[in-house]
C-alpha positions in Angstrom: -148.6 63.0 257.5 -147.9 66.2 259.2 -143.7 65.4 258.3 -144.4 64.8 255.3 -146.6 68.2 254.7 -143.5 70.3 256.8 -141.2 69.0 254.1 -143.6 70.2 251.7 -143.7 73.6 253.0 -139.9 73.6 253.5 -139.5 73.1 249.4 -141.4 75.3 248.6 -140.4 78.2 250.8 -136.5 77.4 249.6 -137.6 78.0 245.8 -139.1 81.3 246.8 -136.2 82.5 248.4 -133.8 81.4 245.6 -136.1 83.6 242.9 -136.6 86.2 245.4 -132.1 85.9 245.5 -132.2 86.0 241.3 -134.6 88.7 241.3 -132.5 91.0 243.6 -129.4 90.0 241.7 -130.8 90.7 238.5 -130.8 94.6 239.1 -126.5 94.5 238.9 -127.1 92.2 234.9 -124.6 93.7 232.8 -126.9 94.3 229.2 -124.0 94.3 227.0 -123.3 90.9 227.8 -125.9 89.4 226.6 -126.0 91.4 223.5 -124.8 89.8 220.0 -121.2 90.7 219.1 -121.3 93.5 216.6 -121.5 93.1 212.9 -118.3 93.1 210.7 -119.3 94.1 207.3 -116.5 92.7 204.9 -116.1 95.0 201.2 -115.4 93.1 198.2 -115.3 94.6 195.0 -117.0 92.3 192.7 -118.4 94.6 190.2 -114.6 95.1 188.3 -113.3 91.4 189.4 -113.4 88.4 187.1 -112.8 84.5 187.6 -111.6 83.0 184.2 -111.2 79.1 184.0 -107.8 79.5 181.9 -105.4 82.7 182.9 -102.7 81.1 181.7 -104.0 82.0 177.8 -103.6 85.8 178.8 -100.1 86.7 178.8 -98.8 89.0 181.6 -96.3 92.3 180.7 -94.6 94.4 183.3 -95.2 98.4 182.8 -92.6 100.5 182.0 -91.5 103.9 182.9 -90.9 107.3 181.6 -89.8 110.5 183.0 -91.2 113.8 181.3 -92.3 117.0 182.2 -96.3 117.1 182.8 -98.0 118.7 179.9 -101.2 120.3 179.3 -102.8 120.7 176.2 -105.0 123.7 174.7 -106.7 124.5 171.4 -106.5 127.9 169.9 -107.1 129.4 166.8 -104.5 131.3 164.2 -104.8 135.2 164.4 -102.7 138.3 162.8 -100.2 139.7 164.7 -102.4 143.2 165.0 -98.5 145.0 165.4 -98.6 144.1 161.9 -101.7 144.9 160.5 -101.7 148.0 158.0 -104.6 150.2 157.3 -105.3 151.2 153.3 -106.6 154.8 153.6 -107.6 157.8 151.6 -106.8 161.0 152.6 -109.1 162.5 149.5 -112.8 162.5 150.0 -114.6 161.5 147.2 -116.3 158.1 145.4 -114.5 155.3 144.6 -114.2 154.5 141.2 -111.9 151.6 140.4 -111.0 148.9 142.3 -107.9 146.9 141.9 -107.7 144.8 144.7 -109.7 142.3 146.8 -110.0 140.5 150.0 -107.9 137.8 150.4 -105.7 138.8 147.5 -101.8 139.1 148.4 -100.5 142.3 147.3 -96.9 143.9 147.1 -95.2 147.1 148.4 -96.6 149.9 145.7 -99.2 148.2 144.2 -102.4 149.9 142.8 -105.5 148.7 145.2 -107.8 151.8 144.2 -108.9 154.9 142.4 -110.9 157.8 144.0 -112.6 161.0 142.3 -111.8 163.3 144.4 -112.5 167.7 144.5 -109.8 167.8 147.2 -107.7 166.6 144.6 -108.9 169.6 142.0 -108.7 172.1 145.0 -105.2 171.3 145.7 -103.6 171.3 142.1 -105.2 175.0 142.0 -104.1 176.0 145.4 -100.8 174.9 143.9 -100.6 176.2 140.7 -101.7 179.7 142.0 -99.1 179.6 144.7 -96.4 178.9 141.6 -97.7 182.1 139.7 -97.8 184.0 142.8 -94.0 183.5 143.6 -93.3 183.8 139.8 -94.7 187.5 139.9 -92.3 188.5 144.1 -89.3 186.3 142.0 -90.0 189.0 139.4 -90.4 191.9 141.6 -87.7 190.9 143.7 -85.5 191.1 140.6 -86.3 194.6 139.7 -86.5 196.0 143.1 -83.1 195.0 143.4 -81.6 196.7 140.5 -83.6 199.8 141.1 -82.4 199.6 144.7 -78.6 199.6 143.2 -79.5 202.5 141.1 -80.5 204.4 144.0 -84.5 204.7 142.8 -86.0 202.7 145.6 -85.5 203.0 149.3 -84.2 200.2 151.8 -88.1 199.4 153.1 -89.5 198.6 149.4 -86.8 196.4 148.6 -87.1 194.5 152.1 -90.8 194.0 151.3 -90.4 192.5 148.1 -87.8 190.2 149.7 -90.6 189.4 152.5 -93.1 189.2 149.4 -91.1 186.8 148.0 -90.4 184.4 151.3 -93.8 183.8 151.9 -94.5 183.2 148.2 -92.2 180.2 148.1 -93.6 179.5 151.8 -96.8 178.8 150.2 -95.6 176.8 147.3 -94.1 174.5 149.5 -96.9 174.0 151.7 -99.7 173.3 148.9 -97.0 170.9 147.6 -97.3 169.0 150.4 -100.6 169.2 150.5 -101.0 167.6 147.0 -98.6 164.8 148.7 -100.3 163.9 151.2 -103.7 163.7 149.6 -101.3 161.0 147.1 -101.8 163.3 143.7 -99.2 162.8 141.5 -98.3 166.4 141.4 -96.5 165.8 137.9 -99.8 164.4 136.1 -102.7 166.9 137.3 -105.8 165.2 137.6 -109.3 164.6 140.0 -108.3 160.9 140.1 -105.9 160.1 143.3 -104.2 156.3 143.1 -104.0 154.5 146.6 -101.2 152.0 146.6 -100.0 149.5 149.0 -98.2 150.6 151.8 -96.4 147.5 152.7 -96.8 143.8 151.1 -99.0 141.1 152.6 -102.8 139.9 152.6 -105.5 141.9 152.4 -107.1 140.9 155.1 -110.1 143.1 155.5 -111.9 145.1 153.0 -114.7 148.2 153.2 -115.1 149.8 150.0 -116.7 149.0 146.8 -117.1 151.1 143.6 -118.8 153.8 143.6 -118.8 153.8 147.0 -118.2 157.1 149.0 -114.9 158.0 151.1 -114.6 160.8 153.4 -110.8 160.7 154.3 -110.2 159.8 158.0 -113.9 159.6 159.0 -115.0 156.8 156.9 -113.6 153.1 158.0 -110.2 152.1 156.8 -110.6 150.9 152.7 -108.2 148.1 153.3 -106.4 146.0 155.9 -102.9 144.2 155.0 -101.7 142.0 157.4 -98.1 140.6 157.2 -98.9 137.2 157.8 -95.2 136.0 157.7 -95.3 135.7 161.6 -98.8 135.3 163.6 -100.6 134.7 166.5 -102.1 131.5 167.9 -104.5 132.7 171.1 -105.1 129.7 173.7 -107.9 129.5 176.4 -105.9 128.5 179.9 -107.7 127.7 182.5 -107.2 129.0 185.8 -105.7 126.2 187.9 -103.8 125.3 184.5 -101.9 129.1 184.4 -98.6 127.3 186.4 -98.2 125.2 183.0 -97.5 128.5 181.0 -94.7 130.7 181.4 -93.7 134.2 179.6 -90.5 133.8 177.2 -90.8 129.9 177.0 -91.9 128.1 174.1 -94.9 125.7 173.1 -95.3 122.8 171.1 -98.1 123.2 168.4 -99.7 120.8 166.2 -102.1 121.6 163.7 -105.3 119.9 162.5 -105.3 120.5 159.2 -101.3 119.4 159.5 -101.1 116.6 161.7 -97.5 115.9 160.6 -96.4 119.4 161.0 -94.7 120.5 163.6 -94.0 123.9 165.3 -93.1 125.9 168.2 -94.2 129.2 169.1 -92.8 131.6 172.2 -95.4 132.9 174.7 -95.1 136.7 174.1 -98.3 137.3 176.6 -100.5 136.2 179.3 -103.7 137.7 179.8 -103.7 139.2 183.3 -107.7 139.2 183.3 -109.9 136.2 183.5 -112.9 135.6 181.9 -115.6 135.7 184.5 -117.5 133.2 183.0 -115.3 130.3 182.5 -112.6 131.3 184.3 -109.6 131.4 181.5 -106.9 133.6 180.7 -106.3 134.3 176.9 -102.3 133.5 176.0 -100.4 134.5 173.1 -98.1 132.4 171.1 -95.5 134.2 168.3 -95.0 131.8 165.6 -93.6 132.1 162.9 -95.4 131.0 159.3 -94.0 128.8 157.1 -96.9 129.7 154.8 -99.6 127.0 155.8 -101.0 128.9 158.9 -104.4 130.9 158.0 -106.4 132.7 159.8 -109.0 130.9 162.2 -107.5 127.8 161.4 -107.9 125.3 164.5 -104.6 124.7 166.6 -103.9 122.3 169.6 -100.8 124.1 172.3 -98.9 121.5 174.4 -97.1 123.4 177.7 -95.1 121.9 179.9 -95.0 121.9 183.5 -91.8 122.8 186.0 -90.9 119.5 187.0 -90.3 116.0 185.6 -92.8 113.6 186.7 -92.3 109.4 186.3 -95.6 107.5 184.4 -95.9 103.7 184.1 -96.1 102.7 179.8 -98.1 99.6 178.2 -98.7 98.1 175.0 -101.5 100.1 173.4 -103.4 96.5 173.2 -103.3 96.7 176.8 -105.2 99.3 177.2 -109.4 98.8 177.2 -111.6 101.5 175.9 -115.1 101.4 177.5 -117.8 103.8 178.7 -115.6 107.0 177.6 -112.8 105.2 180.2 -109.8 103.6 179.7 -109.0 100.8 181.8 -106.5 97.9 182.4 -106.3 94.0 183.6 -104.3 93.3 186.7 -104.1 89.3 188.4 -105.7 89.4 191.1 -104.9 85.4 192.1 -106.8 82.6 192.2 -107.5 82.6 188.5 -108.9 86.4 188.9 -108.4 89.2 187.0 -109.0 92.9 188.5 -110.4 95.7 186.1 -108.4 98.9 186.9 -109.3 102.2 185.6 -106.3 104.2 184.2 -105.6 107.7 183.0 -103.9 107.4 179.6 -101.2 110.0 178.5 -100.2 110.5 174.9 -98.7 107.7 172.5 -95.5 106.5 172.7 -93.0 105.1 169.7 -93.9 101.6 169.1 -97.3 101.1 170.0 -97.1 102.4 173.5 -99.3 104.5 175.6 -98.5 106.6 178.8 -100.9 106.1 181.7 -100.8 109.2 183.7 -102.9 107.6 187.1 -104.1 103.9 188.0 -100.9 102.0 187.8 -97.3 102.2 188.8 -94.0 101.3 187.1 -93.2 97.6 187.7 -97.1 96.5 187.9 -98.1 93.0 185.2 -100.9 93.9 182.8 -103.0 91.7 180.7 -101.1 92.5 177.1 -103.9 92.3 175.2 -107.3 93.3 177.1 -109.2 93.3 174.5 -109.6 89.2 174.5 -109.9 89.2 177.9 -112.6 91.6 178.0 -114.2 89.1 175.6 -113.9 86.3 177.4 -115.5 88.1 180.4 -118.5 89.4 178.4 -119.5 85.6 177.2 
């Protein structure tokens, strides 16, 4: 009995000292070992990739390539070459009492626009016509100091001051002369009316008189404005980071939208060296010359080119899928998959084709027609 309770004691005083061993030997444990292996998170993106039970009915073409200069395109609007512009002026104060000429009319070299009364006019012609009499009367005293002078009745001095007399009398013809002519009397027809003809031919492009309406020479606004629209302006909005595109001398393609089969160039003659604080663009100039369509304000689009040439992939217009104001395209993805790509798309090309600027490369297979796919993918 006592054995048997020795052995007892003996059991259990070994299992104390093997937890007391684990318990000292759980102090040196390394935690990370026991900790789960760290999560791999694997990306698929499902959201643009599509499982279709028959890809073979979804024919496959390889993109092309092209090599053109990058281009950037602007609107603008049609303005007169302000080199060109000619004011319609009177010099003669007065009112305005026929008018021959309106805005928007095209007028010639010469021709009649207005009539003004004028009392500069009337002042003039009797400034004038007094100045005439005046050097009628030293011509005729002139004369006879002369032959007295020969005669010995006269001295030296009297004769020399009717010369002088005389001198200044055609001095003062000549200046109320052209005094009449540039006041624009007719100085052979005397009258208070004074006619204000065209001074070169183009459009009348701005008008500020009316009849009966008053005119006070150089102080009052210009009467007309003829522009010489046979070569104008298109001015073009560039944006700051877009300014490398456009270069002084070089030339711009420009398309019209009243015109869309019309097609002309123009030279950049300036480049606005401030910016609009507000949006950040720089106004540009473009000389073109009119073939008689362009008016003013009309709506133009510029294309520049950039420095360098620059390769694009090209695919079938069909290939190309409009959706959510983006244009993408389908590429196999295997496995009976198709992968939705979005694209940046260029300008058209010649048969059906369309540039795509960013997405693809040259050498990558397209779906040729997206649009069925896109179809198929929707049901």
């Amino acid at each position: 009995m006592k054995k048997h309770c020795y052995a007892i004691a003996a059991l259990a005083g070994a299992i104390s000292l093997v937890l007391m061993a684990s318990g000292c030997s759980s102090g040196n444990a390394d935690p990370r070992a026991e900790a789960p292996p760290p999560v791999v998170v694997e990306h698929e993106d499902t959201a643009n990739l599509f499982r279709v039970d028959h890809p073979e009915q979804y024919p496959l073409v390889s993109a092309g390539e092209t090599v053109e200069a990058p281009q950037l395109n602007v609107t603008g609007s049609v303005s007169p070459d302000i080199s060109r512009n000619v004011p319609v002026i009177s010099l003669a104060s007065g009112r305005v009492v026929e008018i021959k000429a309106r805005l928007g009319d095209t007028v010639s070299k010469g021709q009649l626009l207005l009539r003004v009364q004028s009392a500069d006019i009337s002042q003039a012609f009797s400034d004038y016509r007094q100045a005439l009499a005046d050097e009628t009367l030293a011509k005729a005293q002139l004369d006879r100091s002369q032959l007295l002078y020969q005669h010995g009745a006269i001295a030296l001095n009297d004769l020399q001051v009717a010369q002088d007399t005389e001198e200044k009398a055609k001095v003062t013809v000549e200046t109320t002369l052209d005094h009449l002519r540039v006041l624009g009397a007719d100085v052979n027809n005397p009258s208070a009316l004074v006619n204000v003809y065209a001074p070169v031919s183009g459009v009348i492009t701005d008008q500020e008189v009316t009849v009966a309406a008053g005119t006070q020479g150089l102080s009052s606004p210009n009467a007309f404005t003829i522009s010489d629209l046979s070569h104008v302006w298109i001015l073009c909005d560039v944006y700051e980071n877009d300014l490398p595109f456009v270069r002084l001398g070089e030339y711009a393609d420009i398309h019209l939208n009243a015109y869309p089969d019309v097609h002309l160039r123009g030279r950049i003659g300036n480049i606005g060296p401030i910016l609009d604080p507000n949006i950040r663009t720089a106004k540009v100039r473009l000389e073109v010359p009119n073939p008689g369509i362009l008016r003013l304000g009309m709506f133009a689009t510029a294309t520049f080119y950039g420095p360098k040439l620059e390769t694009h992939a090209t695919v079938p217009a069909d290939a190309v899928l409009h959706l959510h104001d983006r244009d993408w395209v389908y590429t196999p993805a295997g496995n009976s998959q198709f992968h939705r790509v979005e694209v940046t798309s260029g300008k058209m090309l010649p048969g059906k084709g369309q540039e795509i600027l960013t997405g693809i490369k040259p050498g990558d297979q397209v779906v040729a027609n997206a649009l069925d796919l896109q179809s198929t993918v929707e049901q």
